[in-house]
CHARMM internal coordinates of N, CA and C (Angstrom, degrees):
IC EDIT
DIST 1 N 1 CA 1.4462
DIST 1 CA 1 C 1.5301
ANGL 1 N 1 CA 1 C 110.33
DIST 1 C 2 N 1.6385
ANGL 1 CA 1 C 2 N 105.27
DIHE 1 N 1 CA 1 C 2 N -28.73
DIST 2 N 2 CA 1.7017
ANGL 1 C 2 N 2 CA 98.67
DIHE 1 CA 1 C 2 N 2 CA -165.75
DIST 2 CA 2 C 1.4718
ANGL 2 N 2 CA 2 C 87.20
DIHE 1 C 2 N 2 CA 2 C -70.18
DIST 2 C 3 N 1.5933
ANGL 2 CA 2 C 3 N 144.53
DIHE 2 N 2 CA 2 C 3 N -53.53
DIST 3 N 3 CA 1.0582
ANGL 2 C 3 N 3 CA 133.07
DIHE 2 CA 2 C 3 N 3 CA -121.07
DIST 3 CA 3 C 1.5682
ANGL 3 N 3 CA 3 C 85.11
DIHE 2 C 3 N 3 CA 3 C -107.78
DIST 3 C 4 N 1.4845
ANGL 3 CA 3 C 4 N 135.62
DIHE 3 N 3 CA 3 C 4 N 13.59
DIST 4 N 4 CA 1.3416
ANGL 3 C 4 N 4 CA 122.20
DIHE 3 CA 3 C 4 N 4 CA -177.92
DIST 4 CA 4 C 1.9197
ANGL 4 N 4 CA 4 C 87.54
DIHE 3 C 4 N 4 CA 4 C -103.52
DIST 4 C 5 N 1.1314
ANGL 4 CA 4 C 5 N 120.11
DIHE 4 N 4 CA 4 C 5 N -16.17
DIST 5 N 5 CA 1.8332
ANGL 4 C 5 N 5 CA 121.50
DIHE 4 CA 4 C 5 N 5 CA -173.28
DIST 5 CA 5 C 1.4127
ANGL 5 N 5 CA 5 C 96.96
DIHE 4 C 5 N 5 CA 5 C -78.16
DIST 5 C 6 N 1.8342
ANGL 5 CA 5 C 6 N 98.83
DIHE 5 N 5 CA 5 C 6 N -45.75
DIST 6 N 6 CA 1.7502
ANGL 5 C 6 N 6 CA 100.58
DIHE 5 CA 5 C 6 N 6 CA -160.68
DIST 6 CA 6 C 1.7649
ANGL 6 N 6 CA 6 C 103.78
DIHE 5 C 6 N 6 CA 6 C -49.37
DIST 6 C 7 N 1.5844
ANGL 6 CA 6 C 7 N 88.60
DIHE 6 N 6 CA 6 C 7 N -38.28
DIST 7 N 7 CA 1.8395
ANGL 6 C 7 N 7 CA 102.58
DIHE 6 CA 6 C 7 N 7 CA -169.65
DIST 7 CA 7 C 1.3755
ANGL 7 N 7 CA 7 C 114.27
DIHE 6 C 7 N 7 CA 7 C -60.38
DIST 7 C 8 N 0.7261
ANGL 7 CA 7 C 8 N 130.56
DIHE 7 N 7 CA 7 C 8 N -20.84
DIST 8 N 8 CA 1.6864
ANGL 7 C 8 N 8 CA 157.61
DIHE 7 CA 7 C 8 N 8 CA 157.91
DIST 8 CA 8 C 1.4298
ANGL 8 N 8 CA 8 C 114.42
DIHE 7 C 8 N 8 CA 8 C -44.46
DIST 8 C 9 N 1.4570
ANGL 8 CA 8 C 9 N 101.91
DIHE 8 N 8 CA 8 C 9 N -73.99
DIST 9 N 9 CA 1.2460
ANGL 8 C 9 N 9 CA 139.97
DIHE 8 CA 8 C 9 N 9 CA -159.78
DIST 9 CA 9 C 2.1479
ANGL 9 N 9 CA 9 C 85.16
DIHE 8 C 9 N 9 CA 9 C -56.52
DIST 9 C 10 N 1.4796
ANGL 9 CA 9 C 10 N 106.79
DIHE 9 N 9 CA 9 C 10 N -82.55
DIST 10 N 10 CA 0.8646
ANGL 9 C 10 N 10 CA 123.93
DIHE 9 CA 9 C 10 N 10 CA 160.17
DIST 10 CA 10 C 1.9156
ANGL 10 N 10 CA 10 C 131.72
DIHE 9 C 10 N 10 CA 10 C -5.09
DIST 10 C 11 N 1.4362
ANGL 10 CA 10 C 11 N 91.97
DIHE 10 N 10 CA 10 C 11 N -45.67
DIST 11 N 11 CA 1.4804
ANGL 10 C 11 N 11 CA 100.44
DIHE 10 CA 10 C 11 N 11 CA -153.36
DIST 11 CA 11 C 1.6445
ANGL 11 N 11 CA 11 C 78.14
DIHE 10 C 11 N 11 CA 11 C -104.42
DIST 11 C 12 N 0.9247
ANGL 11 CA 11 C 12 N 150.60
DIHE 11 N 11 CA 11 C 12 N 19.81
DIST 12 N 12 CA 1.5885
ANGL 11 C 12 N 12 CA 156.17
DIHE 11 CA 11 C 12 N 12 CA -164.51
DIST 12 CA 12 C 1.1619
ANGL 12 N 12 CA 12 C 113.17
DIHE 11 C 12 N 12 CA 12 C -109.73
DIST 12 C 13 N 1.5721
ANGL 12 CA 12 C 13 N 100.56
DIHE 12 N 12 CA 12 C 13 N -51.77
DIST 13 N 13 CA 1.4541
ANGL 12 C 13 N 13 CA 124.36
DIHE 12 CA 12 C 13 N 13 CA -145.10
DIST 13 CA 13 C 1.7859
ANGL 13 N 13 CA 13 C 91.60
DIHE 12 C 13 N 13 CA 13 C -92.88
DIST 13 C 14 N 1.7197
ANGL 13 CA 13 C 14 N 107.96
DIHE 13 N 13 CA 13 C 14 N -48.17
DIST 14 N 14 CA 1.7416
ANGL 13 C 14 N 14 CA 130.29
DIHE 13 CA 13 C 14 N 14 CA 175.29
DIST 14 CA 14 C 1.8680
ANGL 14 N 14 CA 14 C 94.85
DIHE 13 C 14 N 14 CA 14 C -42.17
DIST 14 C 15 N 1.2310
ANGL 14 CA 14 C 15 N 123.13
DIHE 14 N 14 CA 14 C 15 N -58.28
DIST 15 N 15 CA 1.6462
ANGL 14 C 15 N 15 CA 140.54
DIHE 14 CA 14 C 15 N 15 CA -155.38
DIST 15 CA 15 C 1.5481
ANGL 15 N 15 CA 15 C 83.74
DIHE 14 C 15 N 15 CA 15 C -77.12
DIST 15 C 16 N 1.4437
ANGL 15 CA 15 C 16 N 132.35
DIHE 15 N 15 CA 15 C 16 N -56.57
DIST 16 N 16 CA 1.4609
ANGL 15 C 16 N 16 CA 113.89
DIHE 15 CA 15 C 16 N 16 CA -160.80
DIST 16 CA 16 C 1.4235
ANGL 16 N 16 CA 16 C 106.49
DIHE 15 C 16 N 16 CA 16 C -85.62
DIST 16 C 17 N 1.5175
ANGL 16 CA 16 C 17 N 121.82
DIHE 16 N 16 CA 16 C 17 N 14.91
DIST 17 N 17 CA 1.6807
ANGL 16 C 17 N 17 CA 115.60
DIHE 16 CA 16 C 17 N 17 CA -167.18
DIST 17 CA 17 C 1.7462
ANGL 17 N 17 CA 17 C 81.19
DIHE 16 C 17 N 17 CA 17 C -122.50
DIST 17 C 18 N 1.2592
ANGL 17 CA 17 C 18 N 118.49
DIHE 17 N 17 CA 17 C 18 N -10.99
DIST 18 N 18 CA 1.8903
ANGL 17 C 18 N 18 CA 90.67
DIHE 17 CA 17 C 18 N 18 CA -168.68
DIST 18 CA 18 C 1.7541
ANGL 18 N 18 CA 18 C 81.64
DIHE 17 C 18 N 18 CA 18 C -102.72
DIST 18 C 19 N 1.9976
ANGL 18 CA 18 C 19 N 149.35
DIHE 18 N 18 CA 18 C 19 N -12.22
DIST 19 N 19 CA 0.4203
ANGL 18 C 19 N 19 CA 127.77
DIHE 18 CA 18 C 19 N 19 CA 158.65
DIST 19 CA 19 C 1.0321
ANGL 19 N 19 CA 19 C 147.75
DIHE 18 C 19 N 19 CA 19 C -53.35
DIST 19 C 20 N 1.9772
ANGL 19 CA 19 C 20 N 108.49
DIHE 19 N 19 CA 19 C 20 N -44.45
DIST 20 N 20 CA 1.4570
ANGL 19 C 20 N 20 CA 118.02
DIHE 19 CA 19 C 20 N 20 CA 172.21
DIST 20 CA 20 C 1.3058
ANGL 20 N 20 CA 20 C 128.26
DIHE 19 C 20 N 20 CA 20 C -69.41
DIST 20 C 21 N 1.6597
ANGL 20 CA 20 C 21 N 105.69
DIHE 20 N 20 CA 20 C 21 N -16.22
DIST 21 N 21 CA 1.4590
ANGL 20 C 21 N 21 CA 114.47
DIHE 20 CA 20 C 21 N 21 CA -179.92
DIST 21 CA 21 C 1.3991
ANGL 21 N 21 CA 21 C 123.72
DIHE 20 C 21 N 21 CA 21 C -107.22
DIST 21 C 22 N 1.5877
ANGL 21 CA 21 C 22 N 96.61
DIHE 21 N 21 CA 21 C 22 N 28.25
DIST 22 N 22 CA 1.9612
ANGL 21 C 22 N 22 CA 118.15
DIHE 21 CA 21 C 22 N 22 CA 156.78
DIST 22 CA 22 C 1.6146
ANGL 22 N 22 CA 22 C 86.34
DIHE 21 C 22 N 22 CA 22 C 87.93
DIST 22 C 23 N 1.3114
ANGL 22 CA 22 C 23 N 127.49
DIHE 22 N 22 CA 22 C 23 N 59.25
DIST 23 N 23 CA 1.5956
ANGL 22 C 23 N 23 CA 102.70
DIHE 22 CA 22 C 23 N 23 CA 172.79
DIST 23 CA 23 C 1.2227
ANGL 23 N 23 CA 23 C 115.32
DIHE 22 C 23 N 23 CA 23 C -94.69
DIST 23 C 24 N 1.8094
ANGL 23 CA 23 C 24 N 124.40
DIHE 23 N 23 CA 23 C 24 N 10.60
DIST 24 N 24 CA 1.7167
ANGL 23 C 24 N 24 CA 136.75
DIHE 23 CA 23 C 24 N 24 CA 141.34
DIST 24 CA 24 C 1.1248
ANGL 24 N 24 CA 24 C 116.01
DIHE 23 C 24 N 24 CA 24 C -36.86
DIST 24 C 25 N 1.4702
ANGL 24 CA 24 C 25 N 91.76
DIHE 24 N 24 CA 24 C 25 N -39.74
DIST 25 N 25 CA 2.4393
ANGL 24 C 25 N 25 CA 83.69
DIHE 24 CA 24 C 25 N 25 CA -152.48
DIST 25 CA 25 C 1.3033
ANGL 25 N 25 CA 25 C 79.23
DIHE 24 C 25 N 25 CA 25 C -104.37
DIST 25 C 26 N 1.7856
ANGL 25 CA 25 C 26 N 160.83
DIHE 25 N 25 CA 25 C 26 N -12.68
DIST 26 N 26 CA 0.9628
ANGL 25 C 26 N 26 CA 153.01
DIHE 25 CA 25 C 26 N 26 CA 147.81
DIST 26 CA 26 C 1.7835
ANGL 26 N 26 CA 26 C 116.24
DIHE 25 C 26 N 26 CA 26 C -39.68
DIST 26 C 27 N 1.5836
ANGL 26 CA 26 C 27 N 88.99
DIHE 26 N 26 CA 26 C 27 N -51.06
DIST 27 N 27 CA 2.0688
ANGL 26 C 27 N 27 CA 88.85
DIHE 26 CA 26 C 27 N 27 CA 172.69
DIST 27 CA 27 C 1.0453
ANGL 27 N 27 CA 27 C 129.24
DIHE 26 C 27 N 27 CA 27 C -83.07
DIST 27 C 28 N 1.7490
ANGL 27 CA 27 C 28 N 110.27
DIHE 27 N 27 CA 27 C 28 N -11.20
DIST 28 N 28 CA 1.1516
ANGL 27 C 28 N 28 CA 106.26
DIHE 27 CA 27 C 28 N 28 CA 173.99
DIST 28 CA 28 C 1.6147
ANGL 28 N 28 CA 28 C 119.00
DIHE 27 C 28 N 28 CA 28 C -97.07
DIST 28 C 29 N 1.2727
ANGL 28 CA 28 C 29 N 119.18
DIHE 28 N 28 CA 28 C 29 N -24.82
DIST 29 N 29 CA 1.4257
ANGL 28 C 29 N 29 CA 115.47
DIHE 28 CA 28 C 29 N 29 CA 134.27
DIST 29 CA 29 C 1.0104
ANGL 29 N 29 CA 29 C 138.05
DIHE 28 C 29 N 29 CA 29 C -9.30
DIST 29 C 30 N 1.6493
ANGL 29 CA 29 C 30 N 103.16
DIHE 29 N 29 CA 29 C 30 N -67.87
DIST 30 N 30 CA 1.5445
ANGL 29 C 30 N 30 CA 121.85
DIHE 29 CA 29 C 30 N 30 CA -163.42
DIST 30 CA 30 C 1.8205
ANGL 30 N 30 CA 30 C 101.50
DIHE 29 C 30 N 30 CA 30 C -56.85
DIST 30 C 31 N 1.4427
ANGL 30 CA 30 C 31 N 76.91
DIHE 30 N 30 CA 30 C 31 N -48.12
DIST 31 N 31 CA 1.6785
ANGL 30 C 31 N 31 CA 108.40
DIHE 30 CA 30 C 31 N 31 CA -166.75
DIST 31 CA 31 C 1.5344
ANGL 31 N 31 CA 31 C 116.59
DIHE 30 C 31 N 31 CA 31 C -53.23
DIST 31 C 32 N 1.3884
ANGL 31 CA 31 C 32 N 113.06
DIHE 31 N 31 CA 31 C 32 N -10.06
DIST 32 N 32 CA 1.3825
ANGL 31 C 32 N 32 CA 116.04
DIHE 31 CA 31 C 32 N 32 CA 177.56
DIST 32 CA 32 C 1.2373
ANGL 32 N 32 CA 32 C 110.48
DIHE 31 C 32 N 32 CA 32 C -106.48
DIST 32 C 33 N 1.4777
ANGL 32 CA 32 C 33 N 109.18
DIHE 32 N 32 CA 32 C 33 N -48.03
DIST 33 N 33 CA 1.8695
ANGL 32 C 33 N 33 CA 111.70
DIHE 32 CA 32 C 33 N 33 CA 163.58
DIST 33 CA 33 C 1.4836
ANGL 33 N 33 CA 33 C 105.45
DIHE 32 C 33 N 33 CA 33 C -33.16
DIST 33 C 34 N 0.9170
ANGL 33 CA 33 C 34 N 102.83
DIHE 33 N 33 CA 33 C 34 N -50.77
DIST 34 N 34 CA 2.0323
ANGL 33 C 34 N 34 CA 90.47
DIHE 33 CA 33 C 34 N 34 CA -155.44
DIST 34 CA 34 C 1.5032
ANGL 34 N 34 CA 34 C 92.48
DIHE 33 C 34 N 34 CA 34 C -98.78
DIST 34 C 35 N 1.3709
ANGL 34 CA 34 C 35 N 149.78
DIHE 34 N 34 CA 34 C 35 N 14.30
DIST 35 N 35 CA 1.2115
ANGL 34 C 35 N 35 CA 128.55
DIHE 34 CA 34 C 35 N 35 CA 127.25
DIST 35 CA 35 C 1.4625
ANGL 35 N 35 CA 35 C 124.17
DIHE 34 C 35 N 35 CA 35 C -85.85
DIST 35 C 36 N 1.1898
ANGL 35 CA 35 C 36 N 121.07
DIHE 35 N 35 CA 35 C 36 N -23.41
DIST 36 N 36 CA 1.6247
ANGL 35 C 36 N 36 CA 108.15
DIHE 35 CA 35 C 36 N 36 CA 151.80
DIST 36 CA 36 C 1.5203
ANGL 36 N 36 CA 36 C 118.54
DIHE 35 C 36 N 36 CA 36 C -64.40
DIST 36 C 37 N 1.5744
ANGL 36 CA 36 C 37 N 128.52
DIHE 36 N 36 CA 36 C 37 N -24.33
DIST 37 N 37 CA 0.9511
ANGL 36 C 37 N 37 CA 116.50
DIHE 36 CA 36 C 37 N 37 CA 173.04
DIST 37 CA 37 C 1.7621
ANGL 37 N 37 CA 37 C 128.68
DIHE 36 C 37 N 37 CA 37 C -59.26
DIST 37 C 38 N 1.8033
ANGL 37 CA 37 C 38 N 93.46
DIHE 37 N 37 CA 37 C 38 N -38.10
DIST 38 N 38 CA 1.2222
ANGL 37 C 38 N 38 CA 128.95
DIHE 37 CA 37 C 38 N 38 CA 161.32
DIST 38 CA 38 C 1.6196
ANGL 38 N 38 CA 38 C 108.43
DIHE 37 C 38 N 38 CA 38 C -43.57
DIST 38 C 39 N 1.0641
ANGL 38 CA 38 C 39 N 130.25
DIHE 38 N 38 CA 38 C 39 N -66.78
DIST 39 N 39 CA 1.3611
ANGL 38 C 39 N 39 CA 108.07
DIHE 38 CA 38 C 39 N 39 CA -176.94
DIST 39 CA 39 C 1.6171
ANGL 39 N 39 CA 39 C 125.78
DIHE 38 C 39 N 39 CA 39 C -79.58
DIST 39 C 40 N 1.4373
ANGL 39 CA 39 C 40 N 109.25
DIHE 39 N 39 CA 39 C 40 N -4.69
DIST 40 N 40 CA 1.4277
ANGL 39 C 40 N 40 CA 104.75
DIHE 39 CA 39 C 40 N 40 CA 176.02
DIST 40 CA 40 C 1.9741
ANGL 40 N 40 CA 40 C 100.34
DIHE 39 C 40 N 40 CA 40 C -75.22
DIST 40 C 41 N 1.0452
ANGL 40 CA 40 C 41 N 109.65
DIHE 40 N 40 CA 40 C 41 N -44.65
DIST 41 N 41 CA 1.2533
ANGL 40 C 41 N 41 CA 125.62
DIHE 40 CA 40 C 41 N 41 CA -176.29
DIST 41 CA 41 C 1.6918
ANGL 41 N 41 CA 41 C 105.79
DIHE 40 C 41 N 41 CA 41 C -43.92
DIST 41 C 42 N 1.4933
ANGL 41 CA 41 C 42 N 108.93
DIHE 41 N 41 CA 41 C 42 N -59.98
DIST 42 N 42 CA 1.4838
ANGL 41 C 42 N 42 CA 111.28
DIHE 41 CA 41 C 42 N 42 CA 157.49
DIST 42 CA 42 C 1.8038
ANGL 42 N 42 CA 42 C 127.34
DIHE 41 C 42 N 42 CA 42 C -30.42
DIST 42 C 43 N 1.5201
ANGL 42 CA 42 C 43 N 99.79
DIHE 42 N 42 CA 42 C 43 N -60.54
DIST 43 N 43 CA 1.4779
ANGL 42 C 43 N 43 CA 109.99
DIHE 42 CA 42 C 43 N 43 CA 168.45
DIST 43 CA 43 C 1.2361
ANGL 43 N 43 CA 43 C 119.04
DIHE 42 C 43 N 43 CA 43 C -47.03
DIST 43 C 44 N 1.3858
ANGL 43 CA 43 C 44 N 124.96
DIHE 43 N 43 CA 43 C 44 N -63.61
DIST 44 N 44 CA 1.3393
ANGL 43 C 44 N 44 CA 148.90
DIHE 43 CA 43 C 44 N 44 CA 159.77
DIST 44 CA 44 C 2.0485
ANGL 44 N 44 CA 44 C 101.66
DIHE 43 C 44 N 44 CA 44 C -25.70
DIST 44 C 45 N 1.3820
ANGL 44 CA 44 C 45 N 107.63
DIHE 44 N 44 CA 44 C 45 N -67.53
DIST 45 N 45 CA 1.4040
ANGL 44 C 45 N 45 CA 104.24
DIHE 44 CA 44 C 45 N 45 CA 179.51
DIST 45 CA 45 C 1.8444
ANGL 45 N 45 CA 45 C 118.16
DIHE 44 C 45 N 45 CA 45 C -37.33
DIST 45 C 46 N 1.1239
ANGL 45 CA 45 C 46 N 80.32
DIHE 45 N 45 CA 45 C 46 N -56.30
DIST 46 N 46 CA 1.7394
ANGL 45 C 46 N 46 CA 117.10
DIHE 45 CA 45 C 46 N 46 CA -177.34
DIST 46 CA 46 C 1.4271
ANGL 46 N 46 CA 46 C 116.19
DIHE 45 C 46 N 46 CA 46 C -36.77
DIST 46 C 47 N 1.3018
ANGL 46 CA 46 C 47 N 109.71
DIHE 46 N 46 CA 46 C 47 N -53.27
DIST 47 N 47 CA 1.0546
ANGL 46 C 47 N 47 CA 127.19
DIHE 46 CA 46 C 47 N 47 CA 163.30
DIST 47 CA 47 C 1.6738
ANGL 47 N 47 CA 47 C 151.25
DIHE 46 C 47 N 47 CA 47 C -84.73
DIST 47 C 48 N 1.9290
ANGL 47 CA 47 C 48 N 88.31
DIHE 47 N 47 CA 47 C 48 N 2.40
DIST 48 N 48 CA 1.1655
ANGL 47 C 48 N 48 CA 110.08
DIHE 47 CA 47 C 48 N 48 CA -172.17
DIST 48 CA 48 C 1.6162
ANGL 48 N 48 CA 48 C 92.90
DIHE 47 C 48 N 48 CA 48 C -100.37
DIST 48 C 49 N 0.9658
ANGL 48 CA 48 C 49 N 95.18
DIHE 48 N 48 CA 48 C 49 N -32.71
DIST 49 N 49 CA 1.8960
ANGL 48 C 49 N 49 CA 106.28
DIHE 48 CA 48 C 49 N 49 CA 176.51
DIST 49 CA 49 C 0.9238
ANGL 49 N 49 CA 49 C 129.66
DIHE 48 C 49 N 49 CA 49 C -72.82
DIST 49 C 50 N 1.7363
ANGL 49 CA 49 C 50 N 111.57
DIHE 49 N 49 CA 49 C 50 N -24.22
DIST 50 N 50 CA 1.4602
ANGL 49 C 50 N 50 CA 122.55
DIHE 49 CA 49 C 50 N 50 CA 164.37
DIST 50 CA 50 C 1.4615
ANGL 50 N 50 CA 50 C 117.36
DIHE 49 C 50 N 50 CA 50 C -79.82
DIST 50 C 51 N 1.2169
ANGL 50 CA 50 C 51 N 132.82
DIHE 50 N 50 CA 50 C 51 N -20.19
DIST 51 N 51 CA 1.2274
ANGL 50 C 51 N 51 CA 144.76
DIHE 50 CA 50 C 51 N 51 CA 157.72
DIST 51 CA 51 C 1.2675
ANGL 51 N 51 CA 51 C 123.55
DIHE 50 C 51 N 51 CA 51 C -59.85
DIST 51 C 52 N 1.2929
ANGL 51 CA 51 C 52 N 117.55
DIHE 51 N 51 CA 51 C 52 N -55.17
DIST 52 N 52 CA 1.3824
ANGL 51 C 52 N 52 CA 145.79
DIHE 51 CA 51 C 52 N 52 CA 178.07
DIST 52 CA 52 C 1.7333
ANGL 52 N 52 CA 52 C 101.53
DIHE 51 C 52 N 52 CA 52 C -42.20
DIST 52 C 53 N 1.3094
ANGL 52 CA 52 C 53 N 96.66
DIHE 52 N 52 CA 52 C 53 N -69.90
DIST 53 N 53 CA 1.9998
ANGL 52 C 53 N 53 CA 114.31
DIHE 52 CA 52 C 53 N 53 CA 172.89
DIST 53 CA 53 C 1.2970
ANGL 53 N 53 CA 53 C 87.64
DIHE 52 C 53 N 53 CA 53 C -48.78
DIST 53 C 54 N 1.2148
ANGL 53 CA 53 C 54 N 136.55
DIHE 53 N 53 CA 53 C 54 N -84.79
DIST 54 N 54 CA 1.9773
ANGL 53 C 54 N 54 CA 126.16
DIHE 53 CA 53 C 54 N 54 CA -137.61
DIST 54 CA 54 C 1.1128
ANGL 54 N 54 CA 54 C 78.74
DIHE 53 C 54 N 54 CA 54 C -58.02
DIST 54 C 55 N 1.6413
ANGL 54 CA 54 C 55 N 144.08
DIHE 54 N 54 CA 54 C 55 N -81.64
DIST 55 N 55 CA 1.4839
ANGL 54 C 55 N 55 CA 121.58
DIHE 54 CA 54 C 55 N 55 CA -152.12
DIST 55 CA 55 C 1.0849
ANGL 55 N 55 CA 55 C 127.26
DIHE 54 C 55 N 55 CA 55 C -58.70
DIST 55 C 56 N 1.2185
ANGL 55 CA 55 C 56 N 116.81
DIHE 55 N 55 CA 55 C 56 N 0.62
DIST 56 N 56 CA 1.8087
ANGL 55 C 56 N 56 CA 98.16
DIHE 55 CA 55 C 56 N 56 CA 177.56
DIST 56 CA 56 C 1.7491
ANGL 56 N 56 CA 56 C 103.25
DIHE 55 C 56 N 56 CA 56 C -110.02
DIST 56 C 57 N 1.4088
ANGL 56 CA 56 C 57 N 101.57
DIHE 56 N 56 CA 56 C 57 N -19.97
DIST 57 N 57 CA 1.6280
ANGL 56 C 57 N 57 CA 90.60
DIHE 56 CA 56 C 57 N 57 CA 160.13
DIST 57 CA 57 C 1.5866
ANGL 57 N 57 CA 57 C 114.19
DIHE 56 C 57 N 57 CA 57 C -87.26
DIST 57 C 58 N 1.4076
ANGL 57 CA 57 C 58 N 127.11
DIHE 57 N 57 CA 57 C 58 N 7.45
DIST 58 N 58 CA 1.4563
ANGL 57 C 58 N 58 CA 117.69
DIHE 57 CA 57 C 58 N 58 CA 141.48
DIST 58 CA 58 C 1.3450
ANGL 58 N 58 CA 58 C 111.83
DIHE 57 C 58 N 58 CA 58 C -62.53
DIST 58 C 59 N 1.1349
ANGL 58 CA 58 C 59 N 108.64
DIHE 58 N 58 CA 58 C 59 N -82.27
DIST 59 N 59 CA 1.6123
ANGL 58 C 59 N 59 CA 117.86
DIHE 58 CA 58 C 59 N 59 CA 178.20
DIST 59 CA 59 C 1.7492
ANGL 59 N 59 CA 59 C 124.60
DIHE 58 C 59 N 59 CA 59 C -13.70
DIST 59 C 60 N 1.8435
ANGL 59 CA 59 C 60 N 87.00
DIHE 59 N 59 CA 59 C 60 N -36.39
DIST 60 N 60 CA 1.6920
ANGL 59 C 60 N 60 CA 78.76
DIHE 59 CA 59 C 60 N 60 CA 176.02
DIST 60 CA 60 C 1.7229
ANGL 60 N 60 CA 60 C 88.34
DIHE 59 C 60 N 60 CA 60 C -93.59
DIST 60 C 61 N 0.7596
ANGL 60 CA 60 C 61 N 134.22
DIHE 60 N 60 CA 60 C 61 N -125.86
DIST 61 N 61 CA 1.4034
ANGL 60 C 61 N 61 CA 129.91
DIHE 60 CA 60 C 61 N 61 CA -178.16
DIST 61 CA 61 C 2.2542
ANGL 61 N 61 CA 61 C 113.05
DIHE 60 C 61 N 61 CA 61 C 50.19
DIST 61 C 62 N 1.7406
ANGL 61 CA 61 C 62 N 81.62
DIHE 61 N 61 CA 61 C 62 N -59.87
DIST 62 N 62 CA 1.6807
ANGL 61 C 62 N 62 CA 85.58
DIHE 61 CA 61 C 62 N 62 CA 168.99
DIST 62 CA 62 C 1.2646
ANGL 62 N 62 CA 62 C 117.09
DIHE 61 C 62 N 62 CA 62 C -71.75
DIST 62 C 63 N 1.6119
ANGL 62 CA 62 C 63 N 117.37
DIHE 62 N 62 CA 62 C 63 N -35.72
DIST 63 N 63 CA 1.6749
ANGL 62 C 63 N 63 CA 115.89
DIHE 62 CA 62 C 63 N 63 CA -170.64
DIST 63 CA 63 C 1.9560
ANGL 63 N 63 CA 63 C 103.97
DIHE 62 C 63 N 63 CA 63 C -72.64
DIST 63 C 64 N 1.5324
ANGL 63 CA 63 C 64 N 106.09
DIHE 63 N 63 CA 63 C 64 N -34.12
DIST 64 N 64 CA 1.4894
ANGL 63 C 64 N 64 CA 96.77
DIHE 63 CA 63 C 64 N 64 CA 171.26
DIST 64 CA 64 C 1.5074
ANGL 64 N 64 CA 64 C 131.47
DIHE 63 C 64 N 64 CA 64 C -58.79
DIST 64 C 65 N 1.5080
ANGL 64 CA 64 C 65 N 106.44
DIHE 64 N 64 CA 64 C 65 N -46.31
DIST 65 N 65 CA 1.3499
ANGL 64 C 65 N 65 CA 113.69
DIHE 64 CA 64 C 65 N 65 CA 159.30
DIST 65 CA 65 C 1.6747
ANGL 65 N 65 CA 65 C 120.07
DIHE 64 C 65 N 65 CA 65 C -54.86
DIST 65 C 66 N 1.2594
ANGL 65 CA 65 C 66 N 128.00
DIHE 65 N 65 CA 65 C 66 N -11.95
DIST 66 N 66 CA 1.4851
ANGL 65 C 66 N 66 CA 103.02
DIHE 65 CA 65 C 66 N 66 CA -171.41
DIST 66 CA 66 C 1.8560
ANGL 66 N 66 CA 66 C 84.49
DIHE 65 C 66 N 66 CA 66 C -109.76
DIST 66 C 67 N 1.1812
ANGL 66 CA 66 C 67 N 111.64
DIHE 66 N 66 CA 66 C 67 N -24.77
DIST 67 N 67 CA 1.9754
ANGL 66 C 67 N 67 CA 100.24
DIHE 66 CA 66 C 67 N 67 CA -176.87
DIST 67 CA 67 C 1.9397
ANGL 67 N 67 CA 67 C 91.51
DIHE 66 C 67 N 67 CA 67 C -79.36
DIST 67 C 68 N 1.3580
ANGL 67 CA 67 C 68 N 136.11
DIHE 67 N 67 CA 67 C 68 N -5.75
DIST 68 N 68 CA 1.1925
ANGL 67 C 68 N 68 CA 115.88
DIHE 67 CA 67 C 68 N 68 CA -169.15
DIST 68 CA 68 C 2.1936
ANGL 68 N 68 CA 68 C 91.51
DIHE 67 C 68 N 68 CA 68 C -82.73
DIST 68 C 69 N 1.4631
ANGL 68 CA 68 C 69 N 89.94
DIHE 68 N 68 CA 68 C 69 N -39.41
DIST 69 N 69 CA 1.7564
ANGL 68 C 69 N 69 CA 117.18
DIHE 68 CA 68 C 69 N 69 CA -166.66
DIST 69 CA 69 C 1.8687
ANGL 69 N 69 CA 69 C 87.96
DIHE 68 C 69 N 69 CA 69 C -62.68
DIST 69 C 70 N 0.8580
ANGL 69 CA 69 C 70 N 151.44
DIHE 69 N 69 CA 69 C 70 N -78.55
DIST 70 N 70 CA 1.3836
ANGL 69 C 70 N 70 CA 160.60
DIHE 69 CA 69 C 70 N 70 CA 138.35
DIST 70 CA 70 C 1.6253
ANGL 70 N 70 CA 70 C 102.62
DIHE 69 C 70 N 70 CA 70 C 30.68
DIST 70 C 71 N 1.4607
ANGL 70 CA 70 C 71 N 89.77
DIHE 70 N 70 CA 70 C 71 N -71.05
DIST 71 N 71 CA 1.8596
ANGL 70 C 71 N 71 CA 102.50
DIHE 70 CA 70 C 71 N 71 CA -147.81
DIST 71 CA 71 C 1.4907
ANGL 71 N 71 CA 71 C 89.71
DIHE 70 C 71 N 71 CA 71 C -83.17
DIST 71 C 72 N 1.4487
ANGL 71 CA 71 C 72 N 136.58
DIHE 71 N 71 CA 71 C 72 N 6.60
DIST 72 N 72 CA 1.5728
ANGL 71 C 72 N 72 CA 121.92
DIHE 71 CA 71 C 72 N 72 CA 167.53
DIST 72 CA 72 C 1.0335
ANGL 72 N 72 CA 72 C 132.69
DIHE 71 C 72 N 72 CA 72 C -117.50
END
COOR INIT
IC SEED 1 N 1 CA 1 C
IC BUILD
């Protein structure tokens, strides 16, 4: 019981120290980093997918040429 109050006690004191010491403009900070991070990450997708497609329609392109090279 003592150490479920202390936890309390604790988590009170944590909430009134990240308040007084601006922990708003800290999340809202945070909060913009990682949605700009968010859209580079998008780009990044974007482009991993566009890559992804041309090589595998190389790939077929090469696999046709070697079964055309094959069958003659």
């Amino acid at each position: 019981m003592k150490k479920f109050i202390l936890g309390v006690i604790i988590g009170i004191v944590l909430l009134a120290a990240f308040v007084y010491f601006g922990g708003g403009d800290f999340l809202r900070h945070a909060g913009k980093e990682v949605e700009k991070a968010g859209g580079e990450l998008k780009q990044y997708e974007y482009k991993l997918k566009d890559s992804a497609k041309k090589a595998e329609e190389g790939f077929e392109k090469v696999k046709e040429k070697i079964k055309e090279k094959t069958n003659d």
